[in-house]
N, C-alpha and C positions, 0 to 999 in steps of 0.2 A: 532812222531817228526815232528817238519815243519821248510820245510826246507829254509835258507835263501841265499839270493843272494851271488855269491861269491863277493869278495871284487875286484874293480876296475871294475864288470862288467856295462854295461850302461841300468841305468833302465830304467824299459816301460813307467815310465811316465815323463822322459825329453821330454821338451817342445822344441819347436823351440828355434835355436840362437836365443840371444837378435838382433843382426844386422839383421836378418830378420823379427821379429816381429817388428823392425825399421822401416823396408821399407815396410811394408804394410800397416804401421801405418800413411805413409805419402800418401800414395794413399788415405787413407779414406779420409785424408781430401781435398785430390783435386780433390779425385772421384766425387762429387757433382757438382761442376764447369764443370768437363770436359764432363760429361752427358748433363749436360744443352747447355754447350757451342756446342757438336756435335748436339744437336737436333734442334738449332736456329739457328745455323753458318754452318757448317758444311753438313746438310742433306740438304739444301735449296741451297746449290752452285753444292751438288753430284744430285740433282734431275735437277737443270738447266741446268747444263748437260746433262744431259740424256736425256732433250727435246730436246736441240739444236740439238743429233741427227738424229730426227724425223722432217717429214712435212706434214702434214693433211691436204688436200685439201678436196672438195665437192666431186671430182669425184677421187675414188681410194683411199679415204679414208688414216688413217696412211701409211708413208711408212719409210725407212729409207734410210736416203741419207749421212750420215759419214758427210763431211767437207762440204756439200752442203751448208747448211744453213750460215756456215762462210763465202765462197766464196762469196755469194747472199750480204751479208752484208759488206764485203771490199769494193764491189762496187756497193753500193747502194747510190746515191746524196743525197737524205735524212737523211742518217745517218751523210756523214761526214758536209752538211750543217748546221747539228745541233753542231756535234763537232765542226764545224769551230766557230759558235755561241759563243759557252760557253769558247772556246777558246780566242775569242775576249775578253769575260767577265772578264776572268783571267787574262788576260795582263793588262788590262786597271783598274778593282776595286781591286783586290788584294793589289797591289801597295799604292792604295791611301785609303783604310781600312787600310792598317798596317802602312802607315806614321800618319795618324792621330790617330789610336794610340799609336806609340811611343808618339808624343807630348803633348798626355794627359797623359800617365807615365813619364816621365819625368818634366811635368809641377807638379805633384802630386809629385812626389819626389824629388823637388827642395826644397819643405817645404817655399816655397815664396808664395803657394796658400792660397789665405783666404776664410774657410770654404773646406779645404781640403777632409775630410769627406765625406762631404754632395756631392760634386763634385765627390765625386769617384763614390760615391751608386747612384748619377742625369744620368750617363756613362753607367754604367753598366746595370743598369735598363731595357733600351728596348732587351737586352738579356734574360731574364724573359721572356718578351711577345712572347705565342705560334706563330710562323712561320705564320699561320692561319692566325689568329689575326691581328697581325700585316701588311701583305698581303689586308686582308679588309679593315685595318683604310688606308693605303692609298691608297690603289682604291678608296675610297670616298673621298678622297681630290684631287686623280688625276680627277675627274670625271667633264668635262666642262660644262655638263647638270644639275646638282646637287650636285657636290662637292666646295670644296676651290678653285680651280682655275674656274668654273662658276662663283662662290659668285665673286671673284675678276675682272673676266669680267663684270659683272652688275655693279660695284661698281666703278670699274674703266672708263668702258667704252670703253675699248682695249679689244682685241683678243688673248689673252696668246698662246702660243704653246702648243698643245695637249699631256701631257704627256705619253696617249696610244694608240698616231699613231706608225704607222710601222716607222718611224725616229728615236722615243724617248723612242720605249717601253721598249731598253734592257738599255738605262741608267737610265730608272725609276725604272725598278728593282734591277738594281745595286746601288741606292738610298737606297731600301728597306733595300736590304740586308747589306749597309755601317751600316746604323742606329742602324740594330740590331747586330752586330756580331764588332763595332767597343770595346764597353764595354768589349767584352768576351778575345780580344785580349791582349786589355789594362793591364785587369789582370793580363792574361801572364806576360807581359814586367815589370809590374811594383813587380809581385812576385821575378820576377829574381833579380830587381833594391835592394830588401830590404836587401837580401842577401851579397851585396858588401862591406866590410870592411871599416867601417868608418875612420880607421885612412887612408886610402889611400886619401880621400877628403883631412883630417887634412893638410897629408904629402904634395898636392897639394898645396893647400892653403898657406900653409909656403914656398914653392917654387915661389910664387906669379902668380901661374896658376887664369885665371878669370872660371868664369861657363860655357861658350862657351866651353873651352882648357878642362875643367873637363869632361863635356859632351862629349868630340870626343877621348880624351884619356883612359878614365877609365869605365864612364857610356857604353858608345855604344859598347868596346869591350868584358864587363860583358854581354850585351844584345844578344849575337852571336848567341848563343844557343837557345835561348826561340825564337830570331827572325826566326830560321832556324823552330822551331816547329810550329810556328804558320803561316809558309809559306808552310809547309806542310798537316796541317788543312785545310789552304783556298785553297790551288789547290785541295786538295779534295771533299771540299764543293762545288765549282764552277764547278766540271762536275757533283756533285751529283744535279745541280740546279732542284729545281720540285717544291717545295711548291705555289711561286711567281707566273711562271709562270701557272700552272694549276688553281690557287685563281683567275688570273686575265684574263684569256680568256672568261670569260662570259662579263666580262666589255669592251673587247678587240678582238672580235674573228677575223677579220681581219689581225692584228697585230700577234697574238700567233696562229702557225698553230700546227696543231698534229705533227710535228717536229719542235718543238722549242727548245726540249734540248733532248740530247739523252736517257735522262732517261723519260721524257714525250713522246720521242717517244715512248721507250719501253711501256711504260703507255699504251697508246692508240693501239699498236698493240693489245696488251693481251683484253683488257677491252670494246673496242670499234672494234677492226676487230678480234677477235678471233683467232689471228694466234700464241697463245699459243708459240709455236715451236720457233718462230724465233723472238719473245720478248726474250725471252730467250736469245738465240745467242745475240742480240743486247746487251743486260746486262753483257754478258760475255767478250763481244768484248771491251767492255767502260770500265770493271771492271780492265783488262788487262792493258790496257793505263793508265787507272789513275795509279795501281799500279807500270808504268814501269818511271811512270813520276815523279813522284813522288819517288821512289826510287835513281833517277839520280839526282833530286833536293838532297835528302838526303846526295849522296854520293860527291856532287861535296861543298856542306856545311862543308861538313866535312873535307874534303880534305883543304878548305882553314880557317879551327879554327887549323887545324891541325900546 
């Protein structure tokens, strides 16, 4: 005889609940992401930490010194000379990046442009061009010896102002960087612009609102949003500055010292003094601020869409 299961007992080969082959079905698919993301995010923030608790000198070799390194870097004049730098940079191009381009989203979506089109893709374009790239094409027009402003000295027969002397160098970069990052904004503004309910124009328009009273009533409080995101991209790009300035101190060394921005500091401790350790701390110390500043821009954005 053989023998069979009683009735109601629970057989050996029930499977997992469905709700848990649910939930492990959804790890699969984030597991990939969160591997990768812990091994390029994640492991390079827990390692720079664990430098910054360390300091390697010539004589005594590794040692660890806990908050030493932090301390050393609160007050260090280099460091905050360079944050006060890019902090300049931030007050002063931030502003007039994101005013020009709202006016070019706004000018594209009045539909009054002729060659609309062409005019967005003419914007957006120096966005394309590698950081690099762009950094060298104008170092060679800043260049009084052999660029655009030379040619226009020979030509003209005047003296231009040296685009990278210590005067001019950080509004020439902030040049640089309006030219390329103005397109990228735009986009922004003008993705949010497309979004707004046409009959709301309509409804104006019948109310005998002109384009100015459209634009301050309807356009710019649709814009709230995208504008508070894309003011939160450029304070972050503005301390992350390094491309600019590291492309152009060979054309400029005078001008761009190994504390120019806090991140070219960091650069230059690691890469050119070997102090490992306390490049580190500087990255973590600037990583910190941007995050806290950037957080209170967020919150106080919010606070007033609210």
């Amino acid at each position: 005889m053989v023998a069979t299961p009683q009735a109601g007992a629970p057989s050996a080969r029930r499977t997992a609940s469905p709700g848990r082959r649910r939930s492990w079905t959804g790890w699969r698919f984030v597991g990939p992401f969160m591997a990768v993301f812990a091994l390029v995010f994640l492991a390079p923030i827990a390692y720079s930490v664990y430098l910054s608790l360390f300091r390697t000198q010539l004589i005594g070799g590794t040692t660890f010194v806990g908050a030493g390194n932090y301390v050393k870097a609160l007050g260090d004049p280099q460091f905050w000379s360079a944050f006060g730098r890019v902090a300049l940079f931030l007050v002063v191009q931030v502003p007039i990046m994101l005013f020009l381009a709202l006016l070019v989203a706004l000018a594209i979506d009045s539909g009054r442009l002729y060659g609309a089109s062409f005019f967005r893709i003419a914007v957006f374009l120096p966005y394309a061009v590698p950081a690099v790239v762009a950094a060298l094409m104008w170092g060679f027009m800043y260049g009084t010896r052999f660029g655009l402003i030379g040619n226009l000295n020979d030509l003209l027969g005047v003296s231009l102002p040296d685009p990278l002397s210590s005067d001019l160098i950080l509004a020439s970069i902030g040049n640089i960087v309006t030219w390329e990052f103005v397109g990228y904004n735009m986009l922004i503004l003008y993705s949010a612009l497309r979004v707004v309910n046409p009959s709301l124009y309509e409804a104006a328009e019948m109310d005998g609102a002109g384009q100015l009273r459209i634009v301050w009533a309807i356009k710019l409080p649709a814009l709230r949003g995208a504008l508070l995101i894309a003011t939160i991209f450029s304070i972050i790009g503005s301390f992350q500055l390094f491309n600019e300035p590291a492309i152009l101190r060979d054309l400029a060394p005078n001008a761009i010292t190994t504390y120019f921005t806090p991140n070219y500091y960091a650069y230059s401790l690691s890469f050119r003094g070997q102090q490992f350790d306390y490049s580190a701390t500087v990255a973590i110390v600037m990583g910190v601020i941007t995050m806290v500043i950037a957080y209170v821009v967020q919150l106080r954005g919010m606070r007033k869409g609210a």
